[in-house]
C-alpha positions as CSV (number, residue, x, y, z in Angstrom):
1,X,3.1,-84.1,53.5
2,X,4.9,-87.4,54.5
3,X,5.1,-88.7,58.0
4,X,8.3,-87.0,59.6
5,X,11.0,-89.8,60.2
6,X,13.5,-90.2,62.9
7,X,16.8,-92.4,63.2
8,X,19.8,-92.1,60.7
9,X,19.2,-93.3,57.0
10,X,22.4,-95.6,57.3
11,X,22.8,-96.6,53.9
12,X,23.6,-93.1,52.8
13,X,25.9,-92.6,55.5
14,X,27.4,-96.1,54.0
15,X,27.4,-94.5,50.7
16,X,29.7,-91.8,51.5
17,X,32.7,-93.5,52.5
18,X,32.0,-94.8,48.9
19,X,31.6,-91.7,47.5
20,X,34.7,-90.7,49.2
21,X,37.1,-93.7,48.1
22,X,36.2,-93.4,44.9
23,X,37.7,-90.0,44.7
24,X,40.7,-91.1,46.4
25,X,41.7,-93.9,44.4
26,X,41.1,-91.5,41.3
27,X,43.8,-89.1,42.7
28,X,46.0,-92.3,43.1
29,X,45.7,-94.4,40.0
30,X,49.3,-93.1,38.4
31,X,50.7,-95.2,41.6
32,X,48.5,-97.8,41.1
33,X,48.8,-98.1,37.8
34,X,52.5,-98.4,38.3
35,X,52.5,-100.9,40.5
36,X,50.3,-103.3,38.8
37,X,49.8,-102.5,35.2
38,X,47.2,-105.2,35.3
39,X,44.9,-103.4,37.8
40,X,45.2,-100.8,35.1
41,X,43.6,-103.0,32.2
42,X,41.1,-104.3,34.9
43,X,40.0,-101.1,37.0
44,X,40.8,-98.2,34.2
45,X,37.0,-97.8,33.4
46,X,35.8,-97.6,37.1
47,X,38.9,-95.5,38.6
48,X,39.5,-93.2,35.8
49,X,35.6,-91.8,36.4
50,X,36.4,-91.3,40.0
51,X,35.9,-87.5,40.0
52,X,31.7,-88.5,39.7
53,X,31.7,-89.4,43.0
54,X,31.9,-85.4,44.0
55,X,28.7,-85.2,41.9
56,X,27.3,-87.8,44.5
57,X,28.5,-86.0,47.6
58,X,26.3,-83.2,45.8
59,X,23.0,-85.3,45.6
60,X,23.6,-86.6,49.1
61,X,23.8,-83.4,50.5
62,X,20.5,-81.7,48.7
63,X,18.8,-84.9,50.3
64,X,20.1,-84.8,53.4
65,X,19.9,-81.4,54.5
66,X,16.3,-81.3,52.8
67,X,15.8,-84.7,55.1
68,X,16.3,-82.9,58.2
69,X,15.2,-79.0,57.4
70,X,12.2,-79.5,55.3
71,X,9.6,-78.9,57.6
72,X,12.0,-76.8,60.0
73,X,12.7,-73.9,57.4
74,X,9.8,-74.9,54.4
75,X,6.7,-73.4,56.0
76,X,8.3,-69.7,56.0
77,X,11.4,-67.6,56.2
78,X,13.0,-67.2,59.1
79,X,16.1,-65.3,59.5
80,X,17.0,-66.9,62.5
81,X,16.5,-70.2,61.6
82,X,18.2,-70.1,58.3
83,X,21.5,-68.1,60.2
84,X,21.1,-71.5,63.0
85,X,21.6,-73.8,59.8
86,X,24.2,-71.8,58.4
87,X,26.1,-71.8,62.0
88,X,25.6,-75.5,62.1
89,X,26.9,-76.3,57.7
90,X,29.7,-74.0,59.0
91,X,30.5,-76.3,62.6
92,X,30.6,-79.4,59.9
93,X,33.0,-78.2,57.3
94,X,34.6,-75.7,58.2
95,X,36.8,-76.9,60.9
96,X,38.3,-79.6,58.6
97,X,38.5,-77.4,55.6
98,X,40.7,-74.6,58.3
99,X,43.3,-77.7,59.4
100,X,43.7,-79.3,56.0
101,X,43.8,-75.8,54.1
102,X,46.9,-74.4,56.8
103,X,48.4,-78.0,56.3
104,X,48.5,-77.4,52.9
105,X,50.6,-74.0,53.1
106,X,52.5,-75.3,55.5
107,X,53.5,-78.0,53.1
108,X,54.1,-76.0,50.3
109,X,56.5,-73.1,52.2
110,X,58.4,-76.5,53.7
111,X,59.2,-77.2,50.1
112,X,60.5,-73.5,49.6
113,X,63.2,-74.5,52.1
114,X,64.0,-78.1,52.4
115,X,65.5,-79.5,49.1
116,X,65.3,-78.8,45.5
117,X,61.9,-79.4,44.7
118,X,59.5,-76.7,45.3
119,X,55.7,-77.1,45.6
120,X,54.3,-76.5,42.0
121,X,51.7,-74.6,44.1
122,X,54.3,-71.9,45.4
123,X,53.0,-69.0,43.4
124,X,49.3,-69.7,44.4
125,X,50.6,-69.2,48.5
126,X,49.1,-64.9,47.8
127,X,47.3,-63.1,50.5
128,X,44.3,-62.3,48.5
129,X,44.0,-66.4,48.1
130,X,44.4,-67.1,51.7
131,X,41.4,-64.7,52.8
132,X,39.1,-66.4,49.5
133,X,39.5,-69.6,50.9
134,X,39.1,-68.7,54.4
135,X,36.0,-67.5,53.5
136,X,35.5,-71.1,51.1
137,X,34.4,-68.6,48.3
138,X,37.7,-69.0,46.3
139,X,36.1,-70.6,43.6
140,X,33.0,-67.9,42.9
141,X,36.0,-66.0,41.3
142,X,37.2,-68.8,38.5
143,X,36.0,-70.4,36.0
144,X,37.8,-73.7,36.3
145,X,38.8,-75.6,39.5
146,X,42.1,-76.7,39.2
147,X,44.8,-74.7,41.5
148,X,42.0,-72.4,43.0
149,X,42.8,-74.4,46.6
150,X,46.3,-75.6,48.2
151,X,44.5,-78.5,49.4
152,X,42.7,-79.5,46.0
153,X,40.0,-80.9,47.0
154,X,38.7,-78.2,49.1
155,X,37.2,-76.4,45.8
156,X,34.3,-78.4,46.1
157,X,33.8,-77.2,49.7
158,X,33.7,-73.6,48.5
159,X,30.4,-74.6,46.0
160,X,29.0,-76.0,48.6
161,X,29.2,-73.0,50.6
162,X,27.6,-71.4,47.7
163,X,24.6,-74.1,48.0
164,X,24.1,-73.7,51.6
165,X,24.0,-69.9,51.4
166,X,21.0,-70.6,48.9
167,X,19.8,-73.3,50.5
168,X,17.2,-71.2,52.7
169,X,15.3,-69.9,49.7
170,X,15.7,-73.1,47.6
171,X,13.3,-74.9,50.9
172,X,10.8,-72.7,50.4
173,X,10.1,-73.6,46.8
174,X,10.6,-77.3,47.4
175,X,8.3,-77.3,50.7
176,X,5.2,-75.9,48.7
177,X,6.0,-78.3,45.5
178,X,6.2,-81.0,48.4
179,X,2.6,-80.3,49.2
180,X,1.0,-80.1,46.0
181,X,2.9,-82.6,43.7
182,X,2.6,-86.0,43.7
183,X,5.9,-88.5,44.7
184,X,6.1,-89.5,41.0
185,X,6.1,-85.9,39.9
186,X,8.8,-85.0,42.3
187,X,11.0,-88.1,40.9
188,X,10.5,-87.0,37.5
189,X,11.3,-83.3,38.4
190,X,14.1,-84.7,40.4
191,X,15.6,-86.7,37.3
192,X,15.7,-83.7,34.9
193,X,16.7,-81.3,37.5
194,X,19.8,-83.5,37.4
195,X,20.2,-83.5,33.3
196,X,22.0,-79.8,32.6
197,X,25.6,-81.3,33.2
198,X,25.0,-84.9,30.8
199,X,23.7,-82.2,28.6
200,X,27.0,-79.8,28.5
201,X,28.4,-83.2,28.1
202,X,26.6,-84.4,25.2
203,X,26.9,-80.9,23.7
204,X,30.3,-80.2,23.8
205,X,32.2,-83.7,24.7
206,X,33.6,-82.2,28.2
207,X,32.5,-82.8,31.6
208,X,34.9,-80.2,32.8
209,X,34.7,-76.8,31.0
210,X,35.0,-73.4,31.8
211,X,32.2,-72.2,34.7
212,X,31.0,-75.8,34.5
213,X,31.2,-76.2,38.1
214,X,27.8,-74.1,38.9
215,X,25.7,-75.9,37.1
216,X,27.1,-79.1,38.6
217,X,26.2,-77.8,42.2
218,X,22.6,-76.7,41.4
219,X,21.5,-79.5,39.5
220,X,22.5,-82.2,41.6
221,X,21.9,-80.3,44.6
222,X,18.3,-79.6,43.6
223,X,18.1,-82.9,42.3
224,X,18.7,-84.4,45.8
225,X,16.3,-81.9,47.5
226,X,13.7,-82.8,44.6
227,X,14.0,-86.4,45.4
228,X,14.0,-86.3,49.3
229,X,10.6,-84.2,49.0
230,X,9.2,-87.0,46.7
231,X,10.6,-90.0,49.6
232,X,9.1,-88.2,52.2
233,X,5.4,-88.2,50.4
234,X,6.3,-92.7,49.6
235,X,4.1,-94.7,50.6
236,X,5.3,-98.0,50.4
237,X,4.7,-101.7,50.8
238,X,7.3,-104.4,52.1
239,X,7.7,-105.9,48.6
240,X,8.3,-101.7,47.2
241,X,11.2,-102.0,49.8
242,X,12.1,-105.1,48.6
243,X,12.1,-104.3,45.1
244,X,14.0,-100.6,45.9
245,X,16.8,-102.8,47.3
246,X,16.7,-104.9,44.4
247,X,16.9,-101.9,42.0
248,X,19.9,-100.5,43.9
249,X,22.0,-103.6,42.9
250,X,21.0,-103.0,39.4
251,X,21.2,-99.5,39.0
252,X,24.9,-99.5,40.4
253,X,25.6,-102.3,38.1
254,X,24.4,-100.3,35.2
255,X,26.7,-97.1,36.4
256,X,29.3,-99.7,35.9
257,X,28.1,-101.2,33.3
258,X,28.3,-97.9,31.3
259,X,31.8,-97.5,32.0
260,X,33.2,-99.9,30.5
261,X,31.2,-100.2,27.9
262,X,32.4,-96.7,26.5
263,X,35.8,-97.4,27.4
264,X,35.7,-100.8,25.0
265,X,33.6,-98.8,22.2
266,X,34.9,-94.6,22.9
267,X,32.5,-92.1,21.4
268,X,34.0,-89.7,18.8
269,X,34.7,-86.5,20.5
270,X,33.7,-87.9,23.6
271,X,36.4,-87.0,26.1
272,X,35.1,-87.3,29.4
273,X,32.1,-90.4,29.1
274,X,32.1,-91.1,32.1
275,X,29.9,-87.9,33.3
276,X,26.6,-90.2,31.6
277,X,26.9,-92.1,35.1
278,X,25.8,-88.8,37.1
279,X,22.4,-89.2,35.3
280,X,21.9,-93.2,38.0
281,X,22.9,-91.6,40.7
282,X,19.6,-89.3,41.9
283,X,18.0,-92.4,41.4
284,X,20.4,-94.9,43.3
285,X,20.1,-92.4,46.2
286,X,16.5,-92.8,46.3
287,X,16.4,-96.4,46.1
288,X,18.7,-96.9,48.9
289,X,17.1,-94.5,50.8
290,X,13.8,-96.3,50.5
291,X,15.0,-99.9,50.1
292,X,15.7,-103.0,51.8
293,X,17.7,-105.7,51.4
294,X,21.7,-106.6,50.7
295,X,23.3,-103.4,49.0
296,X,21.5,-101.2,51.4
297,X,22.3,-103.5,54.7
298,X,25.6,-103.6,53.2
299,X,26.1,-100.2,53.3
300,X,24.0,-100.3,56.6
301,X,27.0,-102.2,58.5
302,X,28.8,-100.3,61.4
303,X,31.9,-100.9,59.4
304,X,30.9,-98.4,56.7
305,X,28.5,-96.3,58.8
306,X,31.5,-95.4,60.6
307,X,33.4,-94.9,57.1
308,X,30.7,-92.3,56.2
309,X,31.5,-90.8,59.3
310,X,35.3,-89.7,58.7
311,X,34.6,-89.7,55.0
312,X,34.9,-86.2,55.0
313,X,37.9,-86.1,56.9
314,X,39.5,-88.9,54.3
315,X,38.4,-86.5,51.6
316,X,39.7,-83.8,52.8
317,X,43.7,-85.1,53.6
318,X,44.0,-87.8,51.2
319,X,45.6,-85.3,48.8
320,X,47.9,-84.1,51.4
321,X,49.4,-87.7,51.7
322,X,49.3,-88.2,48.1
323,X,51.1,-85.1,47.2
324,X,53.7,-85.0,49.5
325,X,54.7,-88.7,48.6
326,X,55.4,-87.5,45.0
327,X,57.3,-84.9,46.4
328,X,59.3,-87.4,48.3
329,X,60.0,-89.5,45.1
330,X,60.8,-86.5,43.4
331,X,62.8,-84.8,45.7
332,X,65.2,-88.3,46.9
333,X,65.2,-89.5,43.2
334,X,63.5,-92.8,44.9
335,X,63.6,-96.1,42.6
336,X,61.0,-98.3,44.3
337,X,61.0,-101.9,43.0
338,X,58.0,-103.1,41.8
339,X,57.6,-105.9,44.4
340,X,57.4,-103.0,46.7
341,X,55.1,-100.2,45.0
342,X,52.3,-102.2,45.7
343,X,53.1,-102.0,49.5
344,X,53.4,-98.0,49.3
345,X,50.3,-97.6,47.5
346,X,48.4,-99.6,50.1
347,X,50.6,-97.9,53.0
348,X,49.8,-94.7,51.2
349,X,45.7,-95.1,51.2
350,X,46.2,-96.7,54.8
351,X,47.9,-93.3,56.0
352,X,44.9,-91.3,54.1
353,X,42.3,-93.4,56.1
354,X,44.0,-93.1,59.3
355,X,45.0,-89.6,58.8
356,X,41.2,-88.8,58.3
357,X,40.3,-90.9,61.4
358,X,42.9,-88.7,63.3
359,X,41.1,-85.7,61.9
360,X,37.6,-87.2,62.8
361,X,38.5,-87.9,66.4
362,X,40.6,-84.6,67.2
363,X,39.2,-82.5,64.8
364,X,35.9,-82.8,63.4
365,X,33.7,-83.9,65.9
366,X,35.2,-81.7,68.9
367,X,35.3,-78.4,66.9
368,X,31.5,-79.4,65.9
369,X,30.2,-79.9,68.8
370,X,31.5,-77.0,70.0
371,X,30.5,-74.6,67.2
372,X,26.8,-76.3,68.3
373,X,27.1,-75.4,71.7
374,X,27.6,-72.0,71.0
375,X,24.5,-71.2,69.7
376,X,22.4,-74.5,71.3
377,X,23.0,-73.1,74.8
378,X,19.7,-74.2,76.2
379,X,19.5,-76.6,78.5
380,X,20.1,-79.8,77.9
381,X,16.2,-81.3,79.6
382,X,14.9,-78.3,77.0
383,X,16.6,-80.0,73.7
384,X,16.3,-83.4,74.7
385,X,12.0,-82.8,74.6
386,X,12.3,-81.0,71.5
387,X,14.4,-83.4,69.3
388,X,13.4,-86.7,68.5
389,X,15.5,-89.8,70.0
390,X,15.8,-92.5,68.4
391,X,13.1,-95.3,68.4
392,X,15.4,-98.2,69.4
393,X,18.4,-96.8,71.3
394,X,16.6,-93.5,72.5
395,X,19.4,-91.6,71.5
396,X,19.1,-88.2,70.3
397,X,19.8,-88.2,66.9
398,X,22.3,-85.4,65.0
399,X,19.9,-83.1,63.4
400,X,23.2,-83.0,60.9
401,X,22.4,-86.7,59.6
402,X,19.8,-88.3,57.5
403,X,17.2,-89.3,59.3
404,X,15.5,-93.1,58.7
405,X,12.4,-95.1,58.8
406,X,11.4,-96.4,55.3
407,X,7.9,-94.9,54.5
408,X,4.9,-96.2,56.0
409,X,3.3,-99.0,54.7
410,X,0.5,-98.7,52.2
411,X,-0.1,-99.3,48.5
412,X,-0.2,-95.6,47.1
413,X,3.0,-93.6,46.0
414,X,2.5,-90.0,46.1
């Protein structure tokens, strides 16, 4: 087995907030669009394939969670330890997903009685849909996503759930692969475990179809765990890192590359192309896990460590702002002039970003650190001796982040 690593992997904290814009400005493009019709000939390619960067969020969290639990839950089953992990996914979503999911109703029985212009999600406010996504299982009953959750977004937290709940078999499996099977093995394994949606795609011309979402969830997930077990067996020299970082540049530039090349030349019965991208991003992961040099110090700043940080929050609300903006416009009959729409859209993604910091701040961090507490109740001298610290700051660090170190040095790779 690899040497176990401590310290945060920053660039896929980085990544995140990357992952996580790219969403938004999906949901937002009509407004962009509208106010500048030449963003729309410029960004089209990129923004209109903004759903992928769910698929992302997927992969990062198979890594990360493999990062960190590998060698905690790998060796052998433990009830108790896989219920502690569970406790602890729960203390990091769940008390975002609660807020944002009671904001959302709240919204949508405002619009029953202020105005003209009820929510189009009226008929989905049903008992037997609030207790589904209480419990984040709401989508285990539905074959497609759309209007499974008030707040949109939070479908993907429910097949998340999904992957957690397996995720303490699926260790097992990857912890004995990890110690038989060489890094280059794991890559490969990783790559194809993450082929089964391209190929849906390829097959039928949809990236969206009808139960499309579990096979979405396993692959990538396992395709993240896959690859984490293969980094953790690297062994790496300082020009590998080097040339990691270098591929990361070029990878992404492919992913983009790809866009807009089947934009300019569409494939016949080809409606959703921009799925092919999912197939880069196992493999951008890796190398910006393993890497060095600008893309990952880039995403390595405190600037967009931090943005990984509320990313989840920013996912989580920017459909609240967006939503009840077009209600506003609806509801007032607004005519905004163009000099102005660019303004609101920026306002509008400004409100998202500090909306999500609120959340992060009040929210987030406070309820999870005291889900923690109520199950790491120790004391404090007892964890501090049994968690690693940080080699630098001598910091604890979260057992909820990726951990860093780049491999150690040495010419072999598996």
């Amino acid at each position: 087995m690899g040497v176990v690593r401590t310290g945060e992997i920053k660039a896929l904290t980085g990544l995140r907030i990357v992952a996580a814009m790219w969403v938004v400005l999906f949901h937002f493009r009509p407004l962009i669009w509208e106010a500048s019709p030449r963003l729309k000939d410029d960004l089209a390619p990129l923004l209109n394939s903004g759903a992928q960067g769910v698929d992302l969020f997927f992969i990062l969290s198979g890594f990360v969670l493999t990062w960190n639990y590998l060698e905690r839950m790998g060796p052998s089953w433990s009830t108790r330890a896989t219920l502690h992990f569970l406790w602890l996914r729960l203390s990091r979503v769940w008390p975002i997903y609660l807020v944002t999911m009671h904001i959302a109703a709240l919204w949508i029985i405002f619009t029953l009685h202020v105005g003209t212009t009820p929510s189009p999600d009226v008929e989905k406010l049903t008992a037997i849909s609030y207790v589904r996504q209480l419990f984040m299982v709401q989508l285990w009953f539905e074959p497609l996503f759309d209007g499974t959750s008030w707040d949109r977004p939070a479908w993907s937290i429910s097949v998340e759930w999904l992957a957690y709940l397996l995720f303490g078999l699926m260790i097992l499996v990857i912890f004995r692969m990890a110690t038989v099977t060489r890094a280059r093995t794991l890559l490969l394994l990783a790559f194809i475990a993450s082929l089964p949606p391209i190929i849906l795609l390829l097959a039928s011309g949809h990236f969206y179809t009808p139960w499309s979402w579990l096979p979405r969830i396993v692959a990538q997930f396992l395709a993240g765990a896959l690859a984490c077990a293969a980094v953790r067996r690297l062994r790496l020299t300082d020009r590998s890192q080097r040339i990691a970082g270098y591929s990361a540049i070029l990878l992404t530039a492919l992913g983009v590359a790809i866009l807009y090349y089947y934009d300019a030349h569409p494939v016949n019965g080809m409606i959703d192309p921009g799925g092919l991208v999912d197939m880069l991003f196992m493999p951008v992961v890796v190398t910006l896990a393993i890497g060095v040099g600008s893309l990952p110090a880039l995403l390595s700043t405190r600037l967009m460590v931090y943005g990984g940080q509320i990313s989840f929050s920013l996912y989580m609300v920017h459909e609240l702002v967006h939503t009840s903006w077009n209600w506003v416009v609806q509801e007032f009959g607004l005519d905004i002039p163009k000099a102005v729409q660019k303004f609101v859209v920026v306002g509008l993604i400004a409100a998202a970003v500090a909306g999500a910091m609120l959340l992060f701040h009040t929210v987030e961090e406070p309820a999870r650190r005291g889900m923690r507490r109520m199950v790491d109740f120790r004391d404090v001298k007892t964890i501090r001796a049994e968690l690693p610290a940080d080699s630098t700051t001598g910091k604890l660090a979260s057992i909820d982040e990726a951990r860093d170190a780049r491999p150690p040095r040495s010419a072999r790779a598996g």
